[in-house]
CHARMM-style PDB file with segment names, atoms N, HN, CA, C and O in Angstrom:
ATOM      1  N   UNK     1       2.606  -8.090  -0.749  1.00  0.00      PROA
ATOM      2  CA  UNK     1       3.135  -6.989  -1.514  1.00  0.00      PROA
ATOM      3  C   UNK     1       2.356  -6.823  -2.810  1.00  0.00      PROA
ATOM      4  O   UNK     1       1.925  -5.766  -3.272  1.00  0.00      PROA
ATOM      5  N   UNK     2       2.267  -7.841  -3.231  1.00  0.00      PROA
ATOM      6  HN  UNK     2       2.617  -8.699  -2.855  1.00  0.00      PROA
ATOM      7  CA  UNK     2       1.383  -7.473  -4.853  1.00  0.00      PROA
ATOM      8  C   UNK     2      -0.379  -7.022  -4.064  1.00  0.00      PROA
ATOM      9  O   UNK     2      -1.204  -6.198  -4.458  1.00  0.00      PROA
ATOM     10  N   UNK     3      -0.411  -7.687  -3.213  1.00  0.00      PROA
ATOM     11  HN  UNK     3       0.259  -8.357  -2.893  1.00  0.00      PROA
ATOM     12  CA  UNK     3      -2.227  -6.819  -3.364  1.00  0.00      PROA
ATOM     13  C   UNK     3      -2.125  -5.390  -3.084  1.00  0.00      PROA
ATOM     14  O   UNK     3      -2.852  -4.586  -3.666  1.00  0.00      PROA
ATOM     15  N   UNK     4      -0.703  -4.813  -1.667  1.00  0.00      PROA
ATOM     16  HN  UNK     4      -0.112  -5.467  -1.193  1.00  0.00      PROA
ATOM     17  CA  UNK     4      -0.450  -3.410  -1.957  1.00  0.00      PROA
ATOM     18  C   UNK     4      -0.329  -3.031  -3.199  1.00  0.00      PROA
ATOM     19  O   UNK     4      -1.268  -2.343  -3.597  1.00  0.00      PROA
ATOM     20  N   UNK     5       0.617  -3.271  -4.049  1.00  0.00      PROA
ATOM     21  HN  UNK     5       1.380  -3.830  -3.726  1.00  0.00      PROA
ATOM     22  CA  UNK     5       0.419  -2.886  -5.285  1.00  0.00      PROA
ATOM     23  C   UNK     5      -0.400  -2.534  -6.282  1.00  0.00      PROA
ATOM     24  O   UNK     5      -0.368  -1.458  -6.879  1.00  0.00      PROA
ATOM     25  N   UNK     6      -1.301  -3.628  -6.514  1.00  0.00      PROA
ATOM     26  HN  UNK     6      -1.327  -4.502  -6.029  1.00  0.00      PROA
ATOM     27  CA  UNK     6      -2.623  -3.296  -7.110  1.00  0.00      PROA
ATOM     28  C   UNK     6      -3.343  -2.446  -5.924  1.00  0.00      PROA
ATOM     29  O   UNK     6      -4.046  -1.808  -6.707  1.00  0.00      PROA
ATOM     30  N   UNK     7      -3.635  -2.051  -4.942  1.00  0.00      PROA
ATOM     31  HN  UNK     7      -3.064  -2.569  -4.306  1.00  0.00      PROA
ATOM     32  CA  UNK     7      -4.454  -1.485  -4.128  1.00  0.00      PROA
ATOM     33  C   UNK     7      -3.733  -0.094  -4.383  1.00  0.00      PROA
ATOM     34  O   UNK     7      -4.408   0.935  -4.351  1.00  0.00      PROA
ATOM     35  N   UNK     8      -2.487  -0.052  -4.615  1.00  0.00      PROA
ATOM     36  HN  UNK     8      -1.939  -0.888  -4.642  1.00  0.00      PROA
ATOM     37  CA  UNK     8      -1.805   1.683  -4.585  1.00  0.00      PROA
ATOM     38  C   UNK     8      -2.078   2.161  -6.384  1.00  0.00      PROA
ATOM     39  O   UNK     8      -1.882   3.306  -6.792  1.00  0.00      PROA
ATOM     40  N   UNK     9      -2.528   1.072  -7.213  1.00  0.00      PROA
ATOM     41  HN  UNK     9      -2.687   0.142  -6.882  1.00  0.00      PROA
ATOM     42  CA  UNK     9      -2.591   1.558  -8.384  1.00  0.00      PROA
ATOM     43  C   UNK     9      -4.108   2.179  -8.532  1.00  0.00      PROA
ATOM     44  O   UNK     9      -4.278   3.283  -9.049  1.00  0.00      PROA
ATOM     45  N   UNK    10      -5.381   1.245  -7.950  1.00  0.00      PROA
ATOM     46  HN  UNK    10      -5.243   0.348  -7.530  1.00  0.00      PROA
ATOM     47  CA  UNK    10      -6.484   1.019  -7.888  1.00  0.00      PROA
ATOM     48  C   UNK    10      -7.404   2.770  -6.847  1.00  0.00      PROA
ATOM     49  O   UNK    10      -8.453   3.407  -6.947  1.00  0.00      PROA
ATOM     50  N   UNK    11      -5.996   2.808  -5.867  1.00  0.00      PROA
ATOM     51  HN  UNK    11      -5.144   2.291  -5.786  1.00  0.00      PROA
ATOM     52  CA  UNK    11      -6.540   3.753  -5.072  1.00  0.00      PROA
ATOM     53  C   UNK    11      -5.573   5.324  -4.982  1.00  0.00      PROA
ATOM     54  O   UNK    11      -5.515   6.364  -4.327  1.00  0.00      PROA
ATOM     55  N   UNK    12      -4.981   4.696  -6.016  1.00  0.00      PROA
ATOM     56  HN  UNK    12      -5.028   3.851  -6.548  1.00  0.00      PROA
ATOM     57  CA  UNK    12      -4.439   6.412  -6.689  1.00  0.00      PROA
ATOM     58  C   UNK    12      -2.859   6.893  -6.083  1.00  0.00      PROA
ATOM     59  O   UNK    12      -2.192   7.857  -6.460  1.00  0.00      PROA
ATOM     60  N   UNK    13      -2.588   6.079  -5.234  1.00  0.00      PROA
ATOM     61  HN  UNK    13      -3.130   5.297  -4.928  1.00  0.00      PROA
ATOM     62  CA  UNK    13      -1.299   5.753  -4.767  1.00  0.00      PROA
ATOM     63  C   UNK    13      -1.689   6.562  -3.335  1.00  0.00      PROA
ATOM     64  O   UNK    13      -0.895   7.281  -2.728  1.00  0.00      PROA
ATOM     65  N   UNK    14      -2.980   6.311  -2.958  1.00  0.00      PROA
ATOM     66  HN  UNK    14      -3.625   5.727  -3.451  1.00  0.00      PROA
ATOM     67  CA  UNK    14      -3.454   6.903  -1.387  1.00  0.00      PROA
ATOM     68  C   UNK    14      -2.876   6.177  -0.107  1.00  0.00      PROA
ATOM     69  O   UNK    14      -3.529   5.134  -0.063  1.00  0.00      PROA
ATOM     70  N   UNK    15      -2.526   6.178   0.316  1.00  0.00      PROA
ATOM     71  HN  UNK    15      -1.996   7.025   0.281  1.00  0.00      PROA
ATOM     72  CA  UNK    15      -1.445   5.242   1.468  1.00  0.00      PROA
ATOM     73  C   UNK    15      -2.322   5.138   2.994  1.00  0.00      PROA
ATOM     74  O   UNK    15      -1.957   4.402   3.911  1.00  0.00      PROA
ATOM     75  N   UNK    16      -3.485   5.988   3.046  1.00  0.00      PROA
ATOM     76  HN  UNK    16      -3.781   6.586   2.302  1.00  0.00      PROA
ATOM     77  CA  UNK    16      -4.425   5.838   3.948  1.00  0.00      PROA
ATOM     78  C   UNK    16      -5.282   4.392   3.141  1.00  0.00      PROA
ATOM     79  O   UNK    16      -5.046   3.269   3.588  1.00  0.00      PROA
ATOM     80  N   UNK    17      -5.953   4.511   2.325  1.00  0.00      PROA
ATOM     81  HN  UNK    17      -6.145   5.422   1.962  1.00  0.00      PROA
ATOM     82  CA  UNK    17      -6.754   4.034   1.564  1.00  0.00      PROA
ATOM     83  C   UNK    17      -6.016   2.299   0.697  1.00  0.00      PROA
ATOM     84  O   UNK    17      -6.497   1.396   0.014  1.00  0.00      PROA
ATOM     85  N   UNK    18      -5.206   2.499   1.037  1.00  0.00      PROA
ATOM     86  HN  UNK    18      -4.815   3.233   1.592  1.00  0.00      PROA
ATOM     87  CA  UNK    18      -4.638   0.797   1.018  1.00  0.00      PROA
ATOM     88  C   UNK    18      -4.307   0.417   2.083  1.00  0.00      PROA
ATOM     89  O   UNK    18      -4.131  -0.797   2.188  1.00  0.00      PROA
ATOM     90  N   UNK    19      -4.107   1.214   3.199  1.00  0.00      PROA
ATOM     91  HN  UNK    19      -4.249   2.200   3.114  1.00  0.00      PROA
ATOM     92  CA  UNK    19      -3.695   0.401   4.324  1.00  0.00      PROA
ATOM     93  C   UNK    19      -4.963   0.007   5.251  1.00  0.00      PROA
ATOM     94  O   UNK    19      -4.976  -0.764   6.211  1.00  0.00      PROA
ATOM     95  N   UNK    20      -6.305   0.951   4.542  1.00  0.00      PROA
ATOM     96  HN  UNK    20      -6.294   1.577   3.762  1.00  0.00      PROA
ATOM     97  CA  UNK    20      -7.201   0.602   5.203  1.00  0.00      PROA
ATOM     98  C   UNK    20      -8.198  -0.419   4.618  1.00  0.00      PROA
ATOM     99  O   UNK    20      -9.132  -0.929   5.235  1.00  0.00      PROA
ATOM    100  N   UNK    21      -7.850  -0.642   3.309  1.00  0.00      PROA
ATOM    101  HN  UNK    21      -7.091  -0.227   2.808  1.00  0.00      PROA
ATOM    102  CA  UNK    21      -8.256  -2.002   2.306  1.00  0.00      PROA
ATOM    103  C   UNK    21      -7.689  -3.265   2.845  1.00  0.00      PROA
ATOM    104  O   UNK    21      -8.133  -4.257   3.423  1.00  0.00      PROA
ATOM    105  N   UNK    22      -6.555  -2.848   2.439  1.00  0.00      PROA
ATOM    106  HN  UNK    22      -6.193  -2.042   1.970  1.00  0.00      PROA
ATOM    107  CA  UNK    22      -5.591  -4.291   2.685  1.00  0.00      PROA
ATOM    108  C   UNK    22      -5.868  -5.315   4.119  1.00  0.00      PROA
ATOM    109  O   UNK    22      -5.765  -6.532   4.274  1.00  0.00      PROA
ATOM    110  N   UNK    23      -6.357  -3.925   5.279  1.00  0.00      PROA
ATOM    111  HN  UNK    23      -6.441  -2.937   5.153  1.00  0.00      PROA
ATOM    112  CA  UNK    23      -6.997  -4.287   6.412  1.00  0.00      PROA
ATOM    113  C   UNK    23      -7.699  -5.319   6.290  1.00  0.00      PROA
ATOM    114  O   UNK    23      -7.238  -6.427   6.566  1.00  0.00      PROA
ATOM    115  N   UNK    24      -9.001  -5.134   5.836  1.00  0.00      PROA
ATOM    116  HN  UNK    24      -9.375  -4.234   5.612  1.00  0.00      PROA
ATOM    117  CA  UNK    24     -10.287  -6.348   5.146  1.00  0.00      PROA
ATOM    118  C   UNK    24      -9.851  -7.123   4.623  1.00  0.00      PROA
ATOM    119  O   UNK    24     -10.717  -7.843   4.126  1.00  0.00      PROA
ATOM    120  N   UNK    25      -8.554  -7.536   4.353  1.00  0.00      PROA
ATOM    121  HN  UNK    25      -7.850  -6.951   4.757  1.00  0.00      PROA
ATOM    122  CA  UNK    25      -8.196  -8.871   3.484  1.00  0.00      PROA
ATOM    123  C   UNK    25      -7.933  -9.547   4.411  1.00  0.00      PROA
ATOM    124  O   UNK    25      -7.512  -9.187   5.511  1.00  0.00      PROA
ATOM    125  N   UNK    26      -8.254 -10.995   3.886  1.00  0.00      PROA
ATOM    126  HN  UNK    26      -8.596 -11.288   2.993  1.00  0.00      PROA
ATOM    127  CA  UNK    26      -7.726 -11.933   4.159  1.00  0.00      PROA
ATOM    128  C   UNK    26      -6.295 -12.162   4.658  1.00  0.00      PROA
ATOM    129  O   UNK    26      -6.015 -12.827   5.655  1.00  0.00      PROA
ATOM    130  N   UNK    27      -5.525 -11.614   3.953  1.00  0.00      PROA
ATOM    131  HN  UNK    27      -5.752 -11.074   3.143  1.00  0.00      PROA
ATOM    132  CA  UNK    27      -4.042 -11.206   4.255  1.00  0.00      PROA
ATOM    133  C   UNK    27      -3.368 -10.669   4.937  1.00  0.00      PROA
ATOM    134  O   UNK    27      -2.179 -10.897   5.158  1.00  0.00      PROA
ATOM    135  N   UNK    28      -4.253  -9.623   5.507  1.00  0.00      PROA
ATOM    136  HN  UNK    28      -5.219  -9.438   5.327  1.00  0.00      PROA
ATOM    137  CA  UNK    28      -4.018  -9.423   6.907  1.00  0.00      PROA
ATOM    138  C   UNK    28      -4.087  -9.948   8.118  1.00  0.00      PROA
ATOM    139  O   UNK    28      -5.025 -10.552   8.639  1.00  0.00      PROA
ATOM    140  N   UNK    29      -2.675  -9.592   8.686  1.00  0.00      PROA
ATOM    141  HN  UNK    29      -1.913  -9.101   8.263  1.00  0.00      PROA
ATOM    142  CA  UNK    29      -1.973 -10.501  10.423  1.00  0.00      PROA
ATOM    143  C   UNK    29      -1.377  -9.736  11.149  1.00  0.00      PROA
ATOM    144  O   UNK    29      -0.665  -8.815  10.749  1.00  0.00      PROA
ATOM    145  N   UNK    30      -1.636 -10.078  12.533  1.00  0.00      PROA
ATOM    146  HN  UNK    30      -2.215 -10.826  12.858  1.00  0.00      PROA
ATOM    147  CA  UNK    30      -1.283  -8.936  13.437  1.00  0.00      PROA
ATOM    148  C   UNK    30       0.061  -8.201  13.416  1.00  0.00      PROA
ATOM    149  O   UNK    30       0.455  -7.188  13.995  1.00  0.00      PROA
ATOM    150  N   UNK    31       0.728  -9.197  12.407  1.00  0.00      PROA
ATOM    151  HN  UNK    31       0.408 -10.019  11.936  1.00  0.00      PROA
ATOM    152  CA  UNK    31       2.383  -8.420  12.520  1.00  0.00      PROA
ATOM    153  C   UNK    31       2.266  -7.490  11.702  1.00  0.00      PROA
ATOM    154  O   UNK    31       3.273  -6.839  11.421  1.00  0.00      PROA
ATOM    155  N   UNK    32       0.827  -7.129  11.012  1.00  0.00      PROA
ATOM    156  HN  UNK    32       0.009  -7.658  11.239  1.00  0.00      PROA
ATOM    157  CA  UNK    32       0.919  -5.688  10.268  1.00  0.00      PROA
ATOM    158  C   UNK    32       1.085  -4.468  11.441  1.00  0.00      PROA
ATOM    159  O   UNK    32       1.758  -3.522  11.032  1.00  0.00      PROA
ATOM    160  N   UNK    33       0.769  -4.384  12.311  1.00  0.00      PROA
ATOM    161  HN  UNK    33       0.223  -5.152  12.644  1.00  0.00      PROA
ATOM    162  CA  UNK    33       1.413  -3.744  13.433  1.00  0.00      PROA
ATOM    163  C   UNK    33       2.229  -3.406  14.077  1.00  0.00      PROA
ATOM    164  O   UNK    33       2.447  -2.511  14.893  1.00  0.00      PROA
ATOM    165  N   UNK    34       2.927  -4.588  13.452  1.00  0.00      PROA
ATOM    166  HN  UNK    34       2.749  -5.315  12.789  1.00  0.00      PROA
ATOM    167  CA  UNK    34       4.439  -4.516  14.491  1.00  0.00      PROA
ATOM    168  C   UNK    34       5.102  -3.461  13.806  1.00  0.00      PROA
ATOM    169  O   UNK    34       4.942  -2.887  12.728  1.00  0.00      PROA
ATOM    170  N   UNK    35       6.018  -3.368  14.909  1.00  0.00      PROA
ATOM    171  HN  UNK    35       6.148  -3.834  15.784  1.00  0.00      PROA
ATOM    172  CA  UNK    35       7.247  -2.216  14.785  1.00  0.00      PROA
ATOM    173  C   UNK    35       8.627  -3.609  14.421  1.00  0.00      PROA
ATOM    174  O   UNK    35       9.097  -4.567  15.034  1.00  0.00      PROA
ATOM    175  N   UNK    36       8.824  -2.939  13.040  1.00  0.00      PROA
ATOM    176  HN  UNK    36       8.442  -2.160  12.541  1.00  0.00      PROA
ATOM    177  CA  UNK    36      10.107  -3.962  12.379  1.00  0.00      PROA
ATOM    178  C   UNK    36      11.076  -3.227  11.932  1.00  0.00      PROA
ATOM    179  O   UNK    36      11.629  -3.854  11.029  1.00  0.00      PROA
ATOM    180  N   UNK    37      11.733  -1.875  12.155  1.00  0.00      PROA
ATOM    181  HN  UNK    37      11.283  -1.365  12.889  1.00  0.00      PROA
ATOM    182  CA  UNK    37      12.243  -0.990  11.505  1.00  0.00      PROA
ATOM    183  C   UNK    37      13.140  -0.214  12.658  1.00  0.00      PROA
ATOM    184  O   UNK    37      12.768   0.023  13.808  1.00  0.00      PROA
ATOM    185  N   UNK    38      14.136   0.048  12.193  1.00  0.00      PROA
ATOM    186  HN  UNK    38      14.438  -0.145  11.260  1.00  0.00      PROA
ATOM    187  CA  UNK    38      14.917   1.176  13.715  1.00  0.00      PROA
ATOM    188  C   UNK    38      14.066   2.563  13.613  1.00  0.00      PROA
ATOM    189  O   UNK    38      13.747   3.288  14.555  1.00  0.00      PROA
ATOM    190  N   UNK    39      13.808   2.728  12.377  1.00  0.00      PROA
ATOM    191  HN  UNK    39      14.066   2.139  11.611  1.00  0.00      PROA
ATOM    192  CA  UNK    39      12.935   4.279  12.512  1.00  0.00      PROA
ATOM    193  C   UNK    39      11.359   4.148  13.444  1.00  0.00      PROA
ATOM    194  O   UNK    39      10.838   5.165  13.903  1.00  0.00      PROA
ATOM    195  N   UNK    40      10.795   2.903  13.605  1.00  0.00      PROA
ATOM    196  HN  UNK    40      11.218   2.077  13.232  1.00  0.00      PROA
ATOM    197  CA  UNK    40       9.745   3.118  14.124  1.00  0.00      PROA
ATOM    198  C   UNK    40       8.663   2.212  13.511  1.00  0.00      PROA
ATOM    199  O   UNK    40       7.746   1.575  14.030  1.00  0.00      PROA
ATOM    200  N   UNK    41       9.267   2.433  11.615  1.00  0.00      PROA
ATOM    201  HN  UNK    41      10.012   2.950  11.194  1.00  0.00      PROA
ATOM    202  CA  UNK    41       8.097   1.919  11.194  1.00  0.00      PROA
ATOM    203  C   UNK    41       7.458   1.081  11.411  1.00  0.00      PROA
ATOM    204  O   UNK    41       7.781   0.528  12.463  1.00  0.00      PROA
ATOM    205  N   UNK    42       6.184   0.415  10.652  1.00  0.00      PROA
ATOM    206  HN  UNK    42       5.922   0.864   9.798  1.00  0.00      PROA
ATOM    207  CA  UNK    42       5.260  -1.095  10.992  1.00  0.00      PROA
ATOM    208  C   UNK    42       5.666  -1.794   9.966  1.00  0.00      PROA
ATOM    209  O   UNK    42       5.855  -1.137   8.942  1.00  0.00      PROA
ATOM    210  N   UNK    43       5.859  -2.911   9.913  1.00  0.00      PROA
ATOM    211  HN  UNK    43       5.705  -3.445  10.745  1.00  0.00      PROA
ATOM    212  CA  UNK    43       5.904  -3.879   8.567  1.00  0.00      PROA
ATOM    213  C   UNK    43       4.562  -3.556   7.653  1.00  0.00      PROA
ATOM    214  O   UNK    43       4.615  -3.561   6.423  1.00  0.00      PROA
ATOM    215  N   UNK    44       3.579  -3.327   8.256  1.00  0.00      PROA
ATOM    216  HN  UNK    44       3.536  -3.322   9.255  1.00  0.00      PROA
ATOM    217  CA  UNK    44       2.510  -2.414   7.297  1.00  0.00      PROA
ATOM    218  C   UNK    44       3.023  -1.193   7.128  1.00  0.00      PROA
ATOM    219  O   UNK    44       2.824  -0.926   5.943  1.00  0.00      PROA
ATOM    220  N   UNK    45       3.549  -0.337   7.622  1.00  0.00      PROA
ATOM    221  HN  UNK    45       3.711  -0.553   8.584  1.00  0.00      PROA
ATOM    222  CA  UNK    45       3.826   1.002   7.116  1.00  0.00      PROA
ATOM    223  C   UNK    45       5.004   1.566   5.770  1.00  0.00      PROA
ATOM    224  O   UNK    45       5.045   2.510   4.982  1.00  0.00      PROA
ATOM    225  N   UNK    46       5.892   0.311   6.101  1.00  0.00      PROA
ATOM    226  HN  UNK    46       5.859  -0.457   6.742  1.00  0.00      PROA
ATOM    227  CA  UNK    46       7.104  -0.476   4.849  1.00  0.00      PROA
ATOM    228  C   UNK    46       6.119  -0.186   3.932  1.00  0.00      PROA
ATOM    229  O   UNK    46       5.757   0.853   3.379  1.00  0.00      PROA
ATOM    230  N   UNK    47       5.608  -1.843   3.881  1.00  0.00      PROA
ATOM    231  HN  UNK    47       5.901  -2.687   4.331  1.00  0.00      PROA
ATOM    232  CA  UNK    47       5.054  -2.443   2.807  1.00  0.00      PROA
ATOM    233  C   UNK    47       4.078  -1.320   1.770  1.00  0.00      PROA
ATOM    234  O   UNK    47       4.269  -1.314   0.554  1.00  0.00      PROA
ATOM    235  N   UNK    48       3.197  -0.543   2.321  1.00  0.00      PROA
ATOM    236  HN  UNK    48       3.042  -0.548   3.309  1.00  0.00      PROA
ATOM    237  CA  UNK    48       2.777   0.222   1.762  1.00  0.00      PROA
ATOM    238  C   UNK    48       3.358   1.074   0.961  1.00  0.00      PROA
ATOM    239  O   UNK    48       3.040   1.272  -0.211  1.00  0.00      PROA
ATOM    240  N   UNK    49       4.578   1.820   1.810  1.00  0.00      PROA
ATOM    241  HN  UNK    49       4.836   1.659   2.763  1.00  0.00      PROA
ATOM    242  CA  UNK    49       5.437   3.171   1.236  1.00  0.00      PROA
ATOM    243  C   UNK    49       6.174   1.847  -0.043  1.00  0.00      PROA
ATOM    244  O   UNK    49       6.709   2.522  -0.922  1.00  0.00      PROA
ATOM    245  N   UNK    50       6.328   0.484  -0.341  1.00  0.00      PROA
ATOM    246  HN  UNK    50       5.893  -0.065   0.373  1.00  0.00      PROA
ATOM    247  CA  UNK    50       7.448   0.284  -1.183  1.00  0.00      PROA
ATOM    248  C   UNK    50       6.549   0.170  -2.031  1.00  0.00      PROA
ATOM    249  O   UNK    50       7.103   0.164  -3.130  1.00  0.00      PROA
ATOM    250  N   UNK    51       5.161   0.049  -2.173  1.00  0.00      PROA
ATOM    251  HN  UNK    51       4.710   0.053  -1.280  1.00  0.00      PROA
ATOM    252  CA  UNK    51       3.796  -0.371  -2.954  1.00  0.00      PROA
ATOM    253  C   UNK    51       3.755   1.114  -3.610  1.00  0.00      PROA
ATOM    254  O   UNK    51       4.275   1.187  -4.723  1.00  0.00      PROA
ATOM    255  N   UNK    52       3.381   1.927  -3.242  1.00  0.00      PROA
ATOM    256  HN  UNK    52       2.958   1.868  -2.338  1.00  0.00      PROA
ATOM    257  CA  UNK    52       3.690   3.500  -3.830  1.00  0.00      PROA
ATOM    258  C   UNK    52       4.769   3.730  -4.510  1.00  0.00      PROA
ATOM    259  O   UNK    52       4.694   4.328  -5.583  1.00  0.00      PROA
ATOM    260  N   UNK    53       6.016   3.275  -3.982  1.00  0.00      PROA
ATOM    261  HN  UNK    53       6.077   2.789  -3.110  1.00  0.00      PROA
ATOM    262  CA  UNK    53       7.700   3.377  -5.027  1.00  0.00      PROA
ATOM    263  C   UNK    53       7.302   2.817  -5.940  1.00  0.00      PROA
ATOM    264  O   UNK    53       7.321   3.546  -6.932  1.00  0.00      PROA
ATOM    265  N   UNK    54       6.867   1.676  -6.161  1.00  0.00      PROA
ATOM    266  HN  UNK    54       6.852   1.084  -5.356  1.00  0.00      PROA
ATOM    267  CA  UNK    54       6.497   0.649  -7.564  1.00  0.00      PROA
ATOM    268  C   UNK    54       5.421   1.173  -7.970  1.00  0.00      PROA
ATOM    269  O   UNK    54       5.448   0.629  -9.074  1.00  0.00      PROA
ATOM    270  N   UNK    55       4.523   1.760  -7.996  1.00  0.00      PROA
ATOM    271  HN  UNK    55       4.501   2.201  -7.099  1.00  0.00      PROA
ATOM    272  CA  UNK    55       3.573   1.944  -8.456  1.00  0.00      PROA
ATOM    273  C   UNK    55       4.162   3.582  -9.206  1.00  0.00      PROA
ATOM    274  O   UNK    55       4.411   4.456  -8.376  1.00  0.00      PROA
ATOM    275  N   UNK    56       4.335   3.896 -10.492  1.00  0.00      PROA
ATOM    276  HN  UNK    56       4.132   3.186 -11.166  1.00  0.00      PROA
ATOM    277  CA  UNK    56       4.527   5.053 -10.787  1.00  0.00      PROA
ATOM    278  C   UNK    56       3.251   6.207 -10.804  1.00  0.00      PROA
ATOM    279  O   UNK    56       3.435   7.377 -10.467  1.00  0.00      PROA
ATOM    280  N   UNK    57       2.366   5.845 -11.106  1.00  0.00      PROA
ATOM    281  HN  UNK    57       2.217   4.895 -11.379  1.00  0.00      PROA
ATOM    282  CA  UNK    57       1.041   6.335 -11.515  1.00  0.00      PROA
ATOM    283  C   UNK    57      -0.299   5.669 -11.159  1.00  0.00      PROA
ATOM    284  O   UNK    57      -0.555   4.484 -11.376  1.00  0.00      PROA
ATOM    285  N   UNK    58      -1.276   6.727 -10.482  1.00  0.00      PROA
ATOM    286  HN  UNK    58      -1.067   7.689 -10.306  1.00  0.00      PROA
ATOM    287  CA  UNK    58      -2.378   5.539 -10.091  1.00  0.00      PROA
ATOM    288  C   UNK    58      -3.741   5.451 -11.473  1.00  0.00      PROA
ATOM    289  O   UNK    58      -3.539   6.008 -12.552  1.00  0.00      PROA
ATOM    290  N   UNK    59      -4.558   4.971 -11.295  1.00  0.00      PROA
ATOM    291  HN  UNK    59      -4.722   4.519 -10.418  1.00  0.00      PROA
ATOM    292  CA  UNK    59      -5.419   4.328 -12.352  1.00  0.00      PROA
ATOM    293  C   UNK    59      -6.064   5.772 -12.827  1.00  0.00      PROA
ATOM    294  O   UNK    59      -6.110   5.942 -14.045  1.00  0.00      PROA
ATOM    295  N   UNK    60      -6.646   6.995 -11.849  1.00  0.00      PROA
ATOM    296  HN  UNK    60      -6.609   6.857 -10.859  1.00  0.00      PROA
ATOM    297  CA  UNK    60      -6.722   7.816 -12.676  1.00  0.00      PROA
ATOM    298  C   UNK    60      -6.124   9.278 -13.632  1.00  0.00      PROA
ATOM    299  O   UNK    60      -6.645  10.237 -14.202  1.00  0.00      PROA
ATOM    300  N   UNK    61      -4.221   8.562 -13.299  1.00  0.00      PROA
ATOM    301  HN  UNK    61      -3.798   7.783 -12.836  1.00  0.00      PROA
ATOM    302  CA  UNK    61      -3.794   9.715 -13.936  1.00  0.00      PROA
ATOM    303  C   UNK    61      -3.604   8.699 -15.281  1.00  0.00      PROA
ATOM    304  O   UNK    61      -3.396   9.243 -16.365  1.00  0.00      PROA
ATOM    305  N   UNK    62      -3.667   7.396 -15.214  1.00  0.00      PROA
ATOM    306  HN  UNK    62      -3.836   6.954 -14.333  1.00  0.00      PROA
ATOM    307  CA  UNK    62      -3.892   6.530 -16.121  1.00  0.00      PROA
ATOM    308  C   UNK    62      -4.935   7.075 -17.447  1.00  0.00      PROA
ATOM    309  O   UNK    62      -4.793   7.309 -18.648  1.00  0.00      PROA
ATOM    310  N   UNK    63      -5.878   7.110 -16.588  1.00  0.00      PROA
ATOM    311  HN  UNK    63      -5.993   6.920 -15.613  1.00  0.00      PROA
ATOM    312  CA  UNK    63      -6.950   7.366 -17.467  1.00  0.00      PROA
ATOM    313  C   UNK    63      -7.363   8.877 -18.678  1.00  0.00      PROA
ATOM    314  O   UNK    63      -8.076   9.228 -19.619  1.00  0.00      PROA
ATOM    315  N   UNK    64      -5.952   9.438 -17.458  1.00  0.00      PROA
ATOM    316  HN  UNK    64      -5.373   9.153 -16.694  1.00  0.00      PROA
ATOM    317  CA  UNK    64      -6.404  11.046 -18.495  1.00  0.00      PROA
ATOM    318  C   UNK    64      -5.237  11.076 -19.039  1.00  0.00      PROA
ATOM    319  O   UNK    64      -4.959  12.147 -19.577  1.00  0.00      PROA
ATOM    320  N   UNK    65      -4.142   9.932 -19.098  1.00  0.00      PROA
ATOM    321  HN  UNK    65      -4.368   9.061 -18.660  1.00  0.00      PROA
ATOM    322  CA  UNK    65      -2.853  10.188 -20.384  1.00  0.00      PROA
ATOM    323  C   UNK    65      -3.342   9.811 -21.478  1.00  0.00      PROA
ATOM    324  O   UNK    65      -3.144  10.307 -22.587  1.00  0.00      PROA
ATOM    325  N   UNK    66      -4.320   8.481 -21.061  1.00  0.00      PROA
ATOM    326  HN  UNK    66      -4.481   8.078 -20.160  1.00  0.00      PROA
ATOM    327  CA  UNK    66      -4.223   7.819 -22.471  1.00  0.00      PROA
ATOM    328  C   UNK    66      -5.745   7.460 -22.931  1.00  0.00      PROA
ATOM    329  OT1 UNK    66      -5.951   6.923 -24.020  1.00  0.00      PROA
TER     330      UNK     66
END
């Protein structure tokens, strides 16, 4: 959960673009695939969408507030 996190801050809160990072990690295991959810979802597809809830803002709306 925290490398989603930093990956949804880092990549603008893109949910293609961390799930396709997070891929290349180390940290990734086949149960990112699985279906763990009554709706369908993947335990990767969770994890991502709760990485975006926590994340309010990504690094470059960061950059043009402040």
């Amino acid at each position: 959960m925290a490398l989603c996190n930093y990956l949804a801050f880092w990549f603008n809160r893109d949910p293609v673009a961390v799930d396709k990072v997070f891929r290349t990690s180390k940290l990734y295991r086949p149960k990112w695939d699985e279906k763990h959810f009554s709706n369908g979802d993947t335990y990767g597809q969770r994890t991502v969408q709760k990485a975006l809830e926590a994340v309010p803002e990504g690094h470059s709306a960061r950059s043009r507030s402040g």
